[in-house]
C-alpha positions in Angstrom: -23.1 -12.3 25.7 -26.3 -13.1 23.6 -26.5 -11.9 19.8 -28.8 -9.5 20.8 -27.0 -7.5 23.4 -24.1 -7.1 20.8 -26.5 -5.9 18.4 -27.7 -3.1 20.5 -24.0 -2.4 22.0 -23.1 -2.1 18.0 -26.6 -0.3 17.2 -25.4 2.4 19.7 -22.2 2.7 18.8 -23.6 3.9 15.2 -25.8 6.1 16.4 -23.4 8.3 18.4 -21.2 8.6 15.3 -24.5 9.3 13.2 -25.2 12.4 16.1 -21.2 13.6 16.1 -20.9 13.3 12.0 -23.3 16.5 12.4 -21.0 18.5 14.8 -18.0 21.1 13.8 -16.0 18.7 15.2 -16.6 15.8 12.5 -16.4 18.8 10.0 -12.9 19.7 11.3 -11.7 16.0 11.5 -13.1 15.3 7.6 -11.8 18.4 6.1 -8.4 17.6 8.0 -8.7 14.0 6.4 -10.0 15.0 3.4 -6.8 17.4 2.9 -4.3 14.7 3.5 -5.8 11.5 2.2 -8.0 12.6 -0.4 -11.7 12.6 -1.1 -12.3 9.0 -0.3 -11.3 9.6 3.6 -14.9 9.7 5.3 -15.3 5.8 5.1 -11.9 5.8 6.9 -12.9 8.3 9.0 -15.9 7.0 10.7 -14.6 4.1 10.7 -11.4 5.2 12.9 -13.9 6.9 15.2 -15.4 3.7 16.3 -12.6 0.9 16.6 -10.6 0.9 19.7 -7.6 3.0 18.9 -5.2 1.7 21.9 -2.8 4.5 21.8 -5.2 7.0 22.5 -6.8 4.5 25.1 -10.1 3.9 23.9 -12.5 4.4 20.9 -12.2 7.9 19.3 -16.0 8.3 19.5 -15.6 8.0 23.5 -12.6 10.8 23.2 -14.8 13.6 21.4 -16.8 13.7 24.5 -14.5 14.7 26.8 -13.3 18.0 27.6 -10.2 18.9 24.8 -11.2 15.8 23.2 -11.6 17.3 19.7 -8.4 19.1 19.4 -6.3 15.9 21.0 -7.8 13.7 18.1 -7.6 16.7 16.1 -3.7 16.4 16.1 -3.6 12.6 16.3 -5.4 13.0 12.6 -3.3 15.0 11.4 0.0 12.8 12.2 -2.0 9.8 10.6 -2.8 12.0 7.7 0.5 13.4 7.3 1.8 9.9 7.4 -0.5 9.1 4.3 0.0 12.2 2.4 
């Protein structure tokens, strides 16, 4: 795989969690983090969204899209948060 191809994979990557950080969803998942972990969660946040998350069987970003998708990650956040608190 050529530098370039990784930079485009990565470049698109960041631009679906740039388009879902301005949903409700992104607004339900911050304010859920935010509430647990403090005001310092949004790095954290976005940067859960994009990493493989092999529990939940993919990249959080790729979960949001599917149907229920928000409230499953919804309550996985709030475990991790509670776990934090």
């Amino acid at each position: 795989m050529s530098i370039e191809t990784i930079i485009a994979a990565d470049r698109a990557l960041l631009v679906r969690l740039e388009e879902f950080a301005q949903t409700p969803g992104c607004e339900r998942f911050l304010a859920t983090v935010t509430e647990h972990m403090g005001d310092e969660s949004e790095p954290w946040l976005a940067h859960w969204l994009i990493q493989p998350a092999f529990g939940l069987g993919g990249r959080p970003i790729d979960i949001v899209e599917q149907p229920g998708g928000v409230d499953m990650l919804l309550e996985q956040l709030v475990r991790i948060a509670s776990g934090c608190a």
